[in-house]
DSSP file (Angstrom, degrees, kcal/mol; ACC not computed):
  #  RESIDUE AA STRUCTURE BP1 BP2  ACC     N-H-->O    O-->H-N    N-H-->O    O-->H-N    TCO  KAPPA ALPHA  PHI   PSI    X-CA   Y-CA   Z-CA
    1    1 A X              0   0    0      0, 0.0     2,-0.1     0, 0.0     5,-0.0   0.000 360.0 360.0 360.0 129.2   79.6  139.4  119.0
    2    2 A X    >>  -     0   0    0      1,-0.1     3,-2.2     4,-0.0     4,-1.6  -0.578 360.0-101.5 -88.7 165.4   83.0  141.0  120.2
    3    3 A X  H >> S+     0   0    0      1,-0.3     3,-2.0     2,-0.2     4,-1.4   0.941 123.1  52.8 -33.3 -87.2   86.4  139.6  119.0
    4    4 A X  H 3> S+     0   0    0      1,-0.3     4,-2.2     2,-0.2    -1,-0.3   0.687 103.9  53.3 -42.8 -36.9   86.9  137.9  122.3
    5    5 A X  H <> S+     0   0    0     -3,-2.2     4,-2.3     1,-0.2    -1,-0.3   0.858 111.8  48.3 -81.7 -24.5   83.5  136.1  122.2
    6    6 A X  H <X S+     0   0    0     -3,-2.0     4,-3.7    -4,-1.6    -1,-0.2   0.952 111.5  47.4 -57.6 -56.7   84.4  134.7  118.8
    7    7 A X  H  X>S+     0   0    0     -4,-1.4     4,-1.8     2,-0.3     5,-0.7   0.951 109.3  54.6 -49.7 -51.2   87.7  133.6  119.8
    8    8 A X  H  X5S+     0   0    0     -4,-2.2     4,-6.0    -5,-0.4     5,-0.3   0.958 108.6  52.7 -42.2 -75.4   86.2  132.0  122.8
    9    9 A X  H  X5S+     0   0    0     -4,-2.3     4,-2.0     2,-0.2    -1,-0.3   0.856 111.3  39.5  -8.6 -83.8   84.1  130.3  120.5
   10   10 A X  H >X5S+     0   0    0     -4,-3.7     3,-1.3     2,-0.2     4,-0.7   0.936 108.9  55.9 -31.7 -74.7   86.6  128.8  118.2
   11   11 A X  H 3X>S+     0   0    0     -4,-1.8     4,-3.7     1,-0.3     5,-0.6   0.857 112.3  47.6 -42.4 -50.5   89.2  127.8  120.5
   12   12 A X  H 3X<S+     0   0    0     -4,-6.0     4,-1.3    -5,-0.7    -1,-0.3   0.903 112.6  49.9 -65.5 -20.6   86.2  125.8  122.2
   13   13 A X  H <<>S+     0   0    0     -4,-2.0     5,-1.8    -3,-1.3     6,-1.2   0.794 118.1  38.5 -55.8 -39.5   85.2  124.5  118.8
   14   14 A X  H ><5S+     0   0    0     -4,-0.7     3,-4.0    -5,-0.2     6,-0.2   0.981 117.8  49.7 -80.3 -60.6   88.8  123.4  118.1
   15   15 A X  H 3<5S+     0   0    0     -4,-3.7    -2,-0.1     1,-0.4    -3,-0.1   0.785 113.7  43.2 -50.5 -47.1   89.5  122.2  121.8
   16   16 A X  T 3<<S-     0   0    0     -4,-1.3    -1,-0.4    -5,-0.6    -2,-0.2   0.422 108.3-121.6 -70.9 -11.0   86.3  120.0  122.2
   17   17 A X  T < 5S+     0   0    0     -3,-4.0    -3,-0.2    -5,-0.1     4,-0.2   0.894  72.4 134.3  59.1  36.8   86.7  118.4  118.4
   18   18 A X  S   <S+     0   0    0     -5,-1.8    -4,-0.2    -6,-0.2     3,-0.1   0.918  74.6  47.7 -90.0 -39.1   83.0  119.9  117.5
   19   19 A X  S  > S+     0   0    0     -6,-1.2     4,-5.0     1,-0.2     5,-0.3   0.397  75.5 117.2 -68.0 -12.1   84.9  121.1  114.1
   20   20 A X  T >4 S+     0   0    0     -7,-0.3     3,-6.5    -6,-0.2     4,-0.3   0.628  74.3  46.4 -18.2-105.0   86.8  118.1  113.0
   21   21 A X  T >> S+     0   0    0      1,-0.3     4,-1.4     2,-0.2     3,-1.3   0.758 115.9  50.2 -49.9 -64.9   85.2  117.4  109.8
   22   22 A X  H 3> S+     0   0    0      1,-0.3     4,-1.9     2,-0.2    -1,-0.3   0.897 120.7  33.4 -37.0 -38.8   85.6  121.2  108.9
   23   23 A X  H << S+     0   0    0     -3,-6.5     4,-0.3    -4,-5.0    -1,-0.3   0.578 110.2  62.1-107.2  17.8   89.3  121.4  109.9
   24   24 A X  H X> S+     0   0    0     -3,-1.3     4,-3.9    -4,-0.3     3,-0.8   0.864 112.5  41.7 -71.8 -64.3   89.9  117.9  108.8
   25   25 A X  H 3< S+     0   0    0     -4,-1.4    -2,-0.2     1,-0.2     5,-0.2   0.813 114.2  48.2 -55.5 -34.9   88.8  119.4  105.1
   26   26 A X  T >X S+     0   0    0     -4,-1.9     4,-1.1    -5,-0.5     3,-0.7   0.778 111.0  50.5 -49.0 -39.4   90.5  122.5  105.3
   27   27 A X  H <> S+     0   0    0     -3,-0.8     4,-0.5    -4,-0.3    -2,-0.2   0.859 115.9  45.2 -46.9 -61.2   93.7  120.6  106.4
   28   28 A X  H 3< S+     0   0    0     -4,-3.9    -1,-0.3     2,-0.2     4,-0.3   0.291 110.4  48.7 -64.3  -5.1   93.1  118.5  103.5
   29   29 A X  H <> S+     0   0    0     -3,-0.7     4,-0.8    -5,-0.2    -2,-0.2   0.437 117.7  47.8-143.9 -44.4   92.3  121.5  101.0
   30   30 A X  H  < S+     0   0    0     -4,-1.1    -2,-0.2     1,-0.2    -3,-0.1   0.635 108.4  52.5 -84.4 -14.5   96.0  123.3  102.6
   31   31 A X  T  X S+     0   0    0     -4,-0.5     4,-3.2     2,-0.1    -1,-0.2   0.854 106.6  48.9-103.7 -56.4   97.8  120.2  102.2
   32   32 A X  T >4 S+     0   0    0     -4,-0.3     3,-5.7     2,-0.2     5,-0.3   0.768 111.5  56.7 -45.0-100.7   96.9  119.7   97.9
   33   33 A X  T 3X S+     0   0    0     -4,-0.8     4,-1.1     1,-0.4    -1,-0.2   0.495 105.9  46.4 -24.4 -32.5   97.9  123.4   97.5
   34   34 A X  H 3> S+     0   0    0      2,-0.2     4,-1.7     1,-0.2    -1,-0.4   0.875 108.1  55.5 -94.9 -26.1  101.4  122.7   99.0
   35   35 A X  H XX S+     0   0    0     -3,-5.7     3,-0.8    -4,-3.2     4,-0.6   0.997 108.5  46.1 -72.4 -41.3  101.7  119.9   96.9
   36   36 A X  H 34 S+     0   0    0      1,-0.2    -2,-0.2     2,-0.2    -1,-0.2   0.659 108.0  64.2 -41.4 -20.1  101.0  122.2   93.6
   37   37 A X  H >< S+     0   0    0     -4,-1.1     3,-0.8    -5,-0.3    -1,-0.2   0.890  96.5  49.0 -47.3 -53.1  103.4  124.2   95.2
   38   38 A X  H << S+     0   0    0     -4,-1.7    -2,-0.2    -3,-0.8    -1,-0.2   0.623 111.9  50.5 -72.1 -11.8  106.3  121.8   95.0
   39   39 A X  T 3< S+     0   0    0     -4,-0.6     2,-0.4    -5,-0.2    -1,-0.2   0.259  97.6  91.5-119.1  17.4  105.6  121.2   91.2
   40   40 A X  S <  S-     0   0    0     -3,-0.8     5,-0.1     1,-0.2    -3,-0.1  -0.794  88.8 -96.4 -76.1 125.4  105.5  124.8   90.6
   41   41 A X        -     0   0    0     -2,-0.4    -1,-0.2     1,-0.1    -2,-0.1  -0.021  35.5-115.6 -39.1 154.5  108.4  127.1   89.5
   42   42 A X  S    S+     0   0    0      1,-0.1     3,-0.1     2,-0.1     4,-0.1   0.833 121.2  51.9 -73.3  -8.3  110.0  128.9   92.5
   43   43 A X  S >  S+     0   0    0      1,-0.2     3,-0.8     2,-0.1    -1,-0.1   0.880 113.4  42.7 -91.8 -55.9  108.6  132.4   90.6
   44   44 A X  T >  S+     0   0    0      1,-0.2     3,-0.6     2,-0.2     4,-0.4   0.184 100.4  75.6-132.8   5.2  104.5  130.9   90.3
   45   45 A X  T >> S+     0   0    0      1,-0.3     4,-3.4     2,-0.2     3,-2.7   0.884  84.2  66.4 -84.3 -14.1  104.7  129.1   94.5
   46   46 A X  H <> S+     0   0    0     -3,-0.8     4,-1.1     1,-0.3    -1,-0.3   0.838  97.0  58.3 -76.0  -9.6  104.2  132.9   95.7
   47   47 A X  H <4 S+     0   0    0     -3,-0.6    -1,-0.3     2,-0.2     4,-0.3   0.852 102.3  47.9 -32.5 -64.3  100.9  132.2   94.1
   48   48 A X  H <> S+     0   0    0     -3,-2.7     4,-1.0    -4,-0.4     3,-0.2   0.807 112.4  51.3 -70.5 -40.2   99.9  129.2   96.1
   49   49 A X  H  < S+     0   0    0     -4,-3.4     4,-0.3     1,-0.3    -1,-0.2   0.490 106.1  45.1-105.6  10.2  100.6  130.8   98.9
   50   50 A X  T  X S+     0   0    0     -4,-1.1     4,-1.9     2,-0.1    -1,-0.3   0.547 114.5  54.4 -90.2 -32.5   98.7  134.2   98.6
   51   51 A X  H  > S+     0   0    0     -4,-0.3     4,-0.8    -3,-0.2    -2,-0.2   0.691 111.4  49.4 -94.3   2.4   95.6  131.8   97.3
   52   52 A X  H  X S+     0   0    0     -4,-1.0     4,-2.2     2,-0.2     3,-0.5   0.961 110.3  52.5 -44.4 -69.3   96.3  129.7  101.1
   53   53 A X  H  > S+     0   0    0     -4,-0.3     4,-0.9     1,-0.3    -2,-0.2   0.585 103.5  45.3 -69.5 -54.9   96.2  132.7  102.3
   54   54 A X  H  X S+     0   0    0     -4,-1.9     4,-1.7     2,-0.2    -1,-0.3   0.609 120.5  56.4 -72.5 -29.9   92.5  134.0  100.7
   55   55 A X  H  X S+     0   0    0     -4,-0.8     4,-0.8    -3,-0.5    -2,-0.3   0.999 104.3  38.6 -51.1 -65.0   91.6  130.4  102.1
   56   56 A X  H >X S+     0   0    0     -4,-2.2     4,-1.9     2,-0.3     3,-1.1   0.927 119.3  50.8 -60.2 -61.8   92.3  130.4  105.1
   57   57 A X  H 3X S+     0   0    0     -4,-0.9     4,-3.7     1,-0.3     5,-0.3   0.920 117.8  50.2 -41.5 -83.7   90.8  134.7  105.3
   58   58 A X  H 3X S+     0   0    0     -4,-1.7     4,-1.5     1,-0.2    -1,-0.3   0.556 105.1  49.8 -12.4 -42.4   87.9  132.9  103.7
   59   59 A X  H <X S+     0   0    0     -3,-1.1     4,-3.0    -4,-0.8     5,-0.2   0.880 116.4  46.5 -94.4 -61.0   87.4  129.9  106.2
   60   60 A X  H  X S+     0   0    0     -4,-1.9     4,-5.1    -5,-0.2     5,-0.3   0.963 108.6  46.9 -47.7 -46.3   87.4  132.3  109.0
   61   61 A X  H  X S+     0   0    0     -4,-3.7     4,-1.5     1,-0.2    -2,-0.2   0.888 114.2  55.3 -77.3 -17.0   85.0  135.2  107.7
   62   62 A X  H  X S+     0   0    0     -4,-1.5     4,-2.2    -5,-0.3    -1,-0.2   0.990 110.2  45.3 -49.9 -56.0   82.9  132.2  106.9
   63   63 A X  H  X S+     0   0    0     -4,-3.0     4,-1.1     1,-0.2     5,-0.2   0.958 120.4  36.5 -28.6 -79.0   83.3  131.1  110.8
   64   64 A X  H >X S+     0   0    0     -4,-5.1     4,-1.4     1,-0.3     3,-1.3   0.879 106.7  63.4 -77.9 -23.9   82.6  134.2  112.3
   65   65 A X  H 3X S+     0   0    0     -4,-1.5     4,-1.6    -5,-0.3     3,-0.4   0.868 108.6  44.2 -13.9 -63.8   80.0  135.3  109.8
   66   66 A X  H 3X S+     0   0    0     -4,-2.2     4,-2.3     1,-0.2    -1,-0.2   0.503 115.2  56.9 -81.0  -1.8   77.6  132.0  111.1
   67   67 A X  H <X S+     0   0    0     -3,-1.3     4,-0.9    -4,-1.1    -1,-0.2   0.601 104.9  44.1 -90.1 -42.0   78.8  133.2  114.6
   68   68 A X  H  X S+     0   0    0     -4,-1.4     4,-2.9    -3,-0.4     5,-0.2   0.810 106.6  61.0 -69.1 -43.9   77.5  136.4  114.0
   69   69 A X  H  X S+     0   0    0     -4,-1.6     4,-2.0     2,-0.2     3,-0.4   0.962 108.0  47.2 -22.4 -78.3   74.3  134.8  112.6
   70   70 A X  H >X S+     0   0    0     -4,-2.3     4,-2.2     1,-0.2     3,-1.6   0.906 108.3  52.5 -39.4 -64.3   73.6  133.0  116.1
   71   71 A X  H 3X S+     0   0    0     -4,-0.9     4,-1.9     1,-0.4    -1,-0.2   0.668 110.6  41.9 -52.8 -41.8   74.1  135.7  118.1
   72   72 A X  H 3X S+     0   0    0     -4,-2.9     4,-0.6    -3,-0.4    -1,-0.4   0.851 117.2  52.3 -71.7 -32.7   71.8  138.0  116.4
   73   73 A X  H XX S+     0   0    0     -4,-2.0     4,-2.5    -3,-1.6     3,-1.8   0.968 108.8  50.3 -56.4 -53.9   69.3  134.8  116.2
   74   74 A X  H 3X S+     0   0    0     -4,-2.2     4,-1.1     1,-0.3    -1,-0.2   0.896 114.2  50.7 -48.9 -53.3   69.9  134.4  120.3
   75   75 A X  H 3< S+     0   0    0     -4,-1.9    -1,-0.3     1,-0.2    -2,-0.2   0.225 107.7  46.0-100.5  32.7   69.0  138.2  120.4
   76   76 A X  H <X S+     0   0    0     -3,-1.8     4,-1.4    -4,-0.6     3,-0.5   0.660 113.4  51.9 -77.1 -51.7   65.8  138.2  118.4
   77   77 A X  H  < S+     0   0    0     -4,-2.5    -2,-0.2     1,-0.3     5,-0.2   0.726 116.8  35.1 -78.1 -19.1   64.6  135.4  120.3
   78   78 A X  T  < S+     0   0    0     -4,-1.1    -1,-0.3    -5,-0.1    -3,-0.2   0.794 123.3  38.0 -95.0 -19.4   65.3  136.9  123.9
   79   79 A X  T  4 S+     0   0    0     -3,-0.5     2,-0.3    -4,-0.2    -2,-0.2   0.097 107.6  74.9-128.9  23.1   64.5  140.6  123.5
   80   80 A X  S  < S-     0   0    0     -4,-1.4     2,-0.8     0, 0.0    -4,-0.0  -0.951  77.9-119.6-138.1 167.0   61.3  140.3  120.9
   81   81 A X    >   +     0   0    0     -2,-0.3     3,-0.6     1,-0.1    -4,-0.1  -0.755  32.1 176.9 -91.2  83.4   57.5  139.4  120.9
   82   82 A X  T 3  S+     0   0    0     -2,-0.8    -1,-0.1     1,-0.2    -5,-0.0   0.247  80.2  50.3 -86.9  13.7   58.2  136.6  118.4
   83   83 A X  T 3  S+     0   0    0      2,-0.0     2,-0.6     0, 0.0    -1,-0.2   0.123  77.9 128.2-142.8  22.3   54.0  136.0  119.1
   84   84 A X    <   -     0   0    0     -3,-0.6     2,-0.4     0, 0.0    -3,-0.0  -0.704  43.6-167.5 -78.4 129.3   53.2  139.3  118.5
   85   85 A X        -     0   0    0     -2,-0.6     5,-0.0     2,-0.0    -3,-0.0  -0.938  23.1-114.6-116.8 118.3   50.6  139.3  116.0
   86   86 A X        -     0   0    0     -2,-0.4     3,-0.4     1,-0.1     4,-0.0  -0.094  29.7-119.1 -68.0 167.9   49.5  143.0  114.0
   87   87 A X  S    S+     0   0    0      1,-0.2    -1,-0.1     2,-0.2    -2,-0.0   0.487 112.4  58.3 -79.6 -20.8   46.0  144.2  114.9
   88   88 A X  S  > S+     0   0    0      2,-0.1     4,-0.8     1,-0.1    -1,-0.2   0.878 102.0  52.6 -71.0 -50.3   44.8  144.0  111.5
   89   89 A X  H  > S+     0   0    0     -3,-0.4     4,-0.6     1,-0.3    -2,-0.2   0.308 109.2  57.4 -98.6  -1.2   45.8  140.1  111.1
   90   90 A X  H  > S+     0   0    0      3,-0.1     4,-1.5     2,-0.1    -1,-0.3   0.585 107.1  48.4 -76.3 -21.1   43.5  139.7  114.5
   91   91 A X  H  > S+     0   0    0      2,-0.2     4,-0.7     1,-0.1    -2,-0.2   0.768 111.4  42.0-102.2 -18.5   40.8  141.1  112.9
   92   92 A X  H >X S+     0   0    0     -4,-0.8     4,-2.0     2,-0.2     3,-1.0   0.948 110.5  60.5 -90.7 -42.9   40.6  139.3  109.8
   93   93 A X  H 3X S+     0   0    0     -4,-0.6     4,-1.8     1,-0.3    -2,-0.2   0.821 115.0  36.5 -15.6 -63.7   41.3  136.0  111.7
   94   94 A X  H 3X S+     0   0    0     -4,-1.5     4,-0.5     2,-0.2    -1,-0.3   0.349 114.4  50.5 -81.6  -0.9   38.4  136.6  113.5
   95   95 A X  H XX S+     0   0    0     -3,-1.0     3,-0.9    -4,-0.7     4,-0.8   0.885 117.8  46.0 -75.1 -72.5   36.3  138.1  110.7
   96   96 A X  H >X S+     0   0    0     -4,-2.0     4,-3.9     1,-0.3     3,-1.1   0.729 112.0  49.9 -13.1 -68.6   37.5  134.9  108.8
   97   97 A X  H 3X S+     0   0    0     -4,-1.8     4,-2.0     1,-0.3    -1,-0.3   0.953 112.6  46.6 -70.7 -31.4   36.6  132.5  111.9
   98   98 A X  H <X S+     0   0    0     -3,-0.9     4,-0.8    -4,-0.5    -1,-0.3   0.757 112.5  51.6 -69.1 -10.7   33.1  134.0  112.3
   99   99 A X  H <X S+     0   0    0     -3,-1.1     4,-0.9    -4,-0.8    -2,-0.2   0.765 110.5  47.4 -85.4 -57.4   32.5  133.7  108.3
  100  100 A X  H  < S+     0   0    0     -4,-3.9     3,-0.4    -5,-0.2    -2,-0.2   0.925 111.5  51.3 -82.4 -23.3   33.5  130.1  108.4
  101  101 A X  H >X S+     0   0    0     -4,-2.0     3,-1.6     1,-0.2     4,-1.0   0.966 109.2  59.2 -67.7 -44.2   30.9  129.2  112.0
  102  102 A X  H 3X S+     0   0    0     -4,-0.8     4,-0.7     1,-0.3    -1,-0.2   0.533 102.7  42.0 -19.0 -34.0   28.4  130.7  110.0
  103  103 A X  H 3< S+     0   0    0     -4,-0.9    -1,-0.3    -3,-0.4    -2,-0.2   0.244 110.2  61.5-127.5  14.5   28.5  128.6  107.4
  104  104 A X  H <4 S+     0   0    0     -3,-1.6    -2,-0.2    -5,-0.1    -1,-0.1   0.655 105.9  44.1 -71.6 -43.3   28.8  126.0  109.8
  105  105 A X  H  <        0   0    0     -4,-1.0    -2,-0.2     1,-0.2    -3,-0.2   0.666 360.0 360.0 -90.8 -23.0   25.4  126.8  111.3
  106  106 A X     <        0   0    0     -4,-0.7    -1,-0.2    -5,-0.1    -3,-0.1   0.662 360.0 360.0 -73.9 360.0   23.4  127.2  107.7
């Protein structure tokens, strides 16, 4: 999936509200951290706000990560034989189902 299709992606995620709850909790997650920010020296905030930072980095390669998922999912499912079955597991099937009519018929 290119850059653009992701984006596309998002932005429709965001636009449409299908991501509330996710970017209600992230919102909520960004919000704590700047209040431990304010009760923090001014030397310890740069802290908070590098580990924002690794959220937020985080939130995304999660995002496009399950984005990538589909996409490869989309193109198994159009451009393979998902009911292709090896030649070996034909033959035992049918060894198997003639074994079990047989021992229907005794």
């Amino acid at each position: 999936m290119t850059n653009r299709d992701k984006n596309i992606v998002n932005n429709f995620l965001r636009l449409t509200g299908l991501d509330k709850e996710t970017s209600t909790k992230e919102d909520l997650i960004m919000r704590k951290l700047e209040e431990i920010a304010e009760l923090l020296p001014k030397e310890k905030k740069i802290e908070i706000f590098r580990l924002e930072d690794d959220i937020s980095n985080l939130v995304d390669l999660v995002k496009w990560t399950y984005m990538d998922y589909g996409a490869k999912l989309n193109e198994i499912t159009e451009e393979h034989n998902l009911d292709w079955t090896p030649k070996v597991a034909e033959e035992i099937t049918r060894e198997a189902s003639e074994e079990n009519n047989k021992t229907k018929v005794a």
